[in-house]
PLY file of the C-alpha trace (Angstrom):
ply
format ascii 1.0
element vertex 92
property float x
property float y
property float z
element edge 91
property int vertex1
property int vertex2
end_header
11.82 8.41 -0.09
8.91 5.85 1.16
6.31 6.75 3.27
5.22 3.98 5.01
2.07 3.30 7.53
2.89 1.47 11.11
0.73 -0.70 12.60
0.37 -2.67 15.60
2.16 -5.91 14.28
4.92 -6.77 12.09
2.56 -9.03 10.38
-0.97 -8.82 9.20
-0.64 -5.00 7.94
-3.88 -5.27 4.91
-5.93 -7.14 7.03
-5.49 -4.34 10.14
-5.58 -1.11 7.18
-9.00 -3.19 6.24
-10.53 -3.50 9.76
-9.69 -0.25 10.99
-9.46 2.26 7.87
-11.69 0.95 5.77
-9.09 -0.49 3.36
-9.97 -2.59 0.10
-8.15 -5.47 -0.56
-7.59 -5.69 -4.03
-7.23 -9.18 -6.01
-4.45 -7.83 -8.10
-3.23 -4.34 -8.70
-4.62 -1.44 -10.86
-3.10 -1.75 -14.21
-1.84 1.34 -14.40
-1.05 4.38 -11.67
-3.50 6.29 -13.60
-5.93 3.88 -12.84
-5.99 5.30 -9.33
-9.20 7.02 -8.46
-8.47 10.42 -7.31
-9.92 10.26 -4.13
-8.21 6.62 -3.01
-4.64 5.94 -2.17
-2.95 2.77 -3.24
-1.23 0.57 -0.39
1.48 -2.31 -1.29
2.14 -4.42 1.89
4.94 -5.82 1.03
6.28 -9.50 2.75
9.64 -9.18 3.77
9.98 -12.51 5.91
9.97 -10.89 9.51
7.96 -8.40 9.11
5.47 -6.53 6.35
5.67 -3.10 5.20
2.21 -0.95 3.85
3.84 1.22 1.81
1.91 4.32 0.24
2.67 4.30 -3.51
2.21 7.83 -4.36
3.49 8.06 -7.81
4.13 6.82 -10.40
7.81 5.97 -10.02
6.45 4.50 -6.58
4.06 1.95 -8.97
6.70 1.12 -10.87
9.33 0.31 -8.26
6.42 -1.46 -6.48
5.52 -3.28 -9.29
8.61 -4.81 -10.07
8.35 -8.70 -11.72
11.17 -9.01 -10.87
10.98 -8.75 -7.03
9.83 -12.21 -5.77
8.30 -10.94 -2.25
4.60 -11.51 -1.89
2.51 -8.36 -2.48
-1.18 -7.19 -0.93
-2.48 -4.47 -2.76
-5.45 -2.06 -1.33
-7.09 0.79 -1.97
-8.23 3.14 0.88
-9.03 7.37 1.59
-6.12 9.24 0.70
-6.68 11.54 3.02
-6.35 9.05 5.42
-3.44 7.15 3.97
-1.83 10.55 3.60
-2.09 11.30 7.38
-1.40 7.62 8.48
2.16 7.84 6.50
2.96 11.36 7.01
3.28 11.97 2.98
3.59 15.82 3.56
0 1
1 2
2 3
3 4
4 5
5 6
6 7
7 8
8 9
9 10
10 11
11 12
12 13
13 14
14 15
15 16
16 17
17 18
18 19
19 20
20 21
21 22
22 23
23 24
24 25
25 26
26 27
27 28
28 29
29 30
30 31
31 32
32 33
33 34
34 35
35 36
36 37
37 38
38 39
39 40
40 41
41 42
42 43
43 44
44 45
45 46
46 47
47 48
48 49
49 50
50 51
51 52
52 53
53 54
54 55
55 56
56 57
57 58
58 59
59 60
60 61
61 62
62 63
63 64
64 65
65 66
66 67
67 68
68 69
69 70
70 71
71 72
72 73
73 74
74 75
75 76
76 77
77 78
78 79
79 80
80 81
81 82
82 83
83 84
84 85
85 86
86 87
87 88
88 89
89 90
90 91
């Protein structure tokens, strides 16, 4: 099950998670789930064409299936408050 954060747009989704939550846009992703501060939640907004999904990746199956090299869809990765990610994407 994916838990997923809305936003106002279908496209655009890091750079909105950035201006309003105080999202970090990452260069590339954290090498490793465990690399994951405690504190921070990962986001993968995911290009789908029409429209972008931020997905909260909230384990490590979650990484993995995110992390794919073999899915060609363009990725934005950010880190950002769990607590706020958590709420945002109703992860219970």
């Amino acid at each position: 099950m994916g838990y997923y954060i809305q936003a106002p747009s279908a496209h655009g989704k890091a750079e909105y998670l950035a201006a309003e939550h105080a999202a970090d846009i990452l260069g590339v992703p954290p090498a490793s789930y465990a690399a994951i501060p405690e504190d921070k939640a990962l986001i993968a907004v995911v290009d789908n064409g029409l429209f972008e999904a931020a997905a909260y990746v909230h384990s490590e199956p979650e990484f993995t299936a995110f992390s794919r090299l073999d899915d060609p869809r363009p990725r934005t990765w950010l880190l950002m408050d769990k607590t706020t990610a958590q709420r945002l994407s109703n992860y219970p």
